[in-house]
C-alpha positions as CSV (number, residue, x, y, z in Angstrom):
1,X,-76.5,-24.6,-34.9
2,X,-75.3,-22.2,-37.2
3,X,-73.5,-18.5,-36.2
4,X,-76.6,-15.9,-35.9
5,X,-74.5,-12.6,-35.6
6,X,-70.9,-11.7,-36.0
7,X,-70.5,-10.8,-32.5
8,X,-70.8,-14.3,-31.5
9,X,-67.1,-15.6,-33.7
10,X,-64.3,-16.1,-31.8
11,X,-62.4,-14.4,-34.6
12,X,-64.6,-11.1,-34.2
13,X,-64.3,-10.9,-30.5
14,X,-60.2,-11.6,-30.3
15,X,-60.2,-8.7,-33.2
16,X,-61.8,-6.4,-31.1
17,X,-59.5,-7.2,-28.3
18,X,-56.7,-6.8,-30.7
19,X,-58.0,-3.2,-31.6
20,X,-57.8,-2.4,-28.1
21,X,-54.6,-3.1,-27.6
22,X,-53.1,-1.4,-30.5
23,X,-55.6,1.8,-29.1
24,X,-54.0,1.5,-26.2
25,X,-50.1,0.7,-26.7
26,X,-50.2,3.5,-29.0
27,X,-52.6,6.2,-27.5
28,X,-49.5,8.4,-26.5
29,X,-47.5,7.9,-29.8
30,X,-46.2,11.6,-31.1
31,X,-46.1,10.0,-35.0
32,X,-49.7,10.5,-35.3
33,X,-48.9,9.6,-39.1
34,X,-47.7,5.8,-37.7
35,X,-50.3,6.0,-35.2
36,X,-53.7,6.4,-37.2
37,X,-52.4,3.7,-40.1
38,X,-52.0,1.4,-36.7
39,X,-54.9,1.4,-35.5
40,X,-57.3,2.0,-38.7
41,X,-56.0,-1.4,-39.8
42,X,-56.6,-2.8,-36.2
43,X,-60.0,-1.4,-35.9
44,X,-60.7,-2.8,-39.9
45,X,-60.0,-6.8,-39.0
46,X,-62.9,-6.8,-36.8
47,X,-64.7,-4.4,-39.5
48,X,-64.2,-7.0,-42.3
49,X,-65.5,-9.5,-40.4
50,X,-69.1,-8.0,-39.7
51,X,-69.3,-6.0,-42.8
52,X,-68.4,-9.9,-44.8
53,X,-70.8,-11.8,-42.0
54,X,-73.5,-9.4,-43.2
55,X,-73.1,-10.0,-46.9
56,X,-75.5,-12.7,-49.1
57,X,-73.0,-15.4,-49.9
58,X,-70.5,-17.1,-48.6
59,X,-68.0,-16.2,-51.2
60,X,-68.4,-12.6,-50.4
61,X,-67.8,-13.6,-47.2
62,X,-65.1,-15.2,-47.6
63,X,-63.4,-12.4,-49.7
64,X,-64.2,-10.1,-46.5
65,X,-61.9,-12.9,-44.2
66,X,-59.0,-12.4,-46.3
67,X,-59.0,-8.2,-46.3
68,X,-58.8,-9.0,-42.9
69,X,-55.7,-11.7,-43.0
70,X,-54.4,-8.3,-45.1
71,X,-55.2,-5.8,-42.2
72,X,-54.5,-8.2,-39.1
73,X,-50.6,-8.5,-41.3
74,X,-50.7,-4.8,-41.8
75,X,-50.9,-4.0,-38.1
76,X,-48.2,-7.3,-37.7
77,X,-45.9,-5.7,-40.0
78,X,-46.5,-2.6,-38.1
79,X,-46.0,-3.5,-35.0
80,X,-42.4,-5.3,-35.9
81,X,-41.1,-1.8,-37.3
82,X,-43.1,0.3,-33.9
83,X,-40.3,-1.4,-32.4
84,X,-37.3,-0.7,-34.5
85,X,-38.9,3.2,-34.4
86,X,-38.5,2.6,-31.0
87,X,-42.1,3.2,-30.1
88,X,-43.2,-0.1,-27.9
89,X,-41.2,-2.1,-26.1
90,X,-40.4,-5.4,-27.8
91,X,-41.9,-7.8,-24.9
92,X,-45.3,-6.0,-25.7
93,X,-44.7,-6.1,-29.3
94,X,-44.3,-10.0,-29.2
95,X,-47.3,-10.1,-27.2
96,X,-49.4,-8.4,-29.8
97,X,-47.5,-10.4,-32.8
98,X,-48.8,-13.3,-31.0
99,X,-52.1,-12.1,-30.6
100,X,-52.1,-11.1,-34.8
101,X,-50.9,-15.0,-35.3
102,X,-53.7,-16.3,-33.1
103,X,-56.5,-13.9,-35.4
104,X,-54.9,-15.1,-38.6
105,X,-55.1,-18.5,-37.9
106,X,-58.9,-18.4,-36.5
107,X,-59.4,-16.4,-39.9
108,X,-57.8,-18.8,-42.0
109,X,-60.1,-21.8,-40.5
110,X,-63.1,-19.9,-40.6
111,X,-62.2,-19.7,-44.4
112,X,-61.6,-23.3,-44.7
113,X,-64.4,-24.0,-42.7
114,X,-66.6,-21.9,-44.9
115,X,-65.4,-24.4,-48.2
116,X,-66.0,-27.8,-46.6
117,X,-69.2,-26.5,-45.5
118,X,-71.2,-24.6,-48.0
């Protein structure tokens, strides 16, 4: 049986979670510059993946998976330098890196899924 809504992927629920996390972890940070790019690329992995569920092809959908791979390694990236800036701890920080490897690699079979099955 085929997926009826977004909110029923794996991918779109541990997204979500991701976003709360970084909402979270970084709800006190005084670099409100560091802190809005954080979480607007959290909050957009889980974005990408409704707005691309929504759309009429597969192919569009797909192309909506990989802006998400590029947020979900924007907040990665992120969240490597939050600790050299000395703005999370680096046990949380491995926690949410793991986390961003765990989204990336449900996107990245959701992809391939998509091109053995069209």
């Amino acid at each position: 049986m085929a997926v009826q809504k977004f909110e029923d992927l794996i991918v779109w629920q541990r997204a979500q979670e991701l976003a709360l996390l970084i909402y979270q972890d970084f709800e006190r940070c005084n670099d409100f510059a560091f802190r809005d790019q954080i979480r607007r690329a959290a909050v957009s992995v889980s974005n990408n993946i409704a707005e691309g569920f929504e759309r009429s092809s597969n192919a569009d959908f797909s192309k909506f998976l990989f802006y998400s791979l590029g947020s979900n390694s924007e907040v990665r990236s992120m969240i490597y330098l939050s600790v050299k800036l000395n703005l999370l701890a680096k046990g949380r920080a491995d926690k949410i890196i793991e986390m961003t490897n765990e989204v990336s690699k449900l996107l990245y079979g959701l992809i391939k899924s998509m091109k053995t099955n069209p």
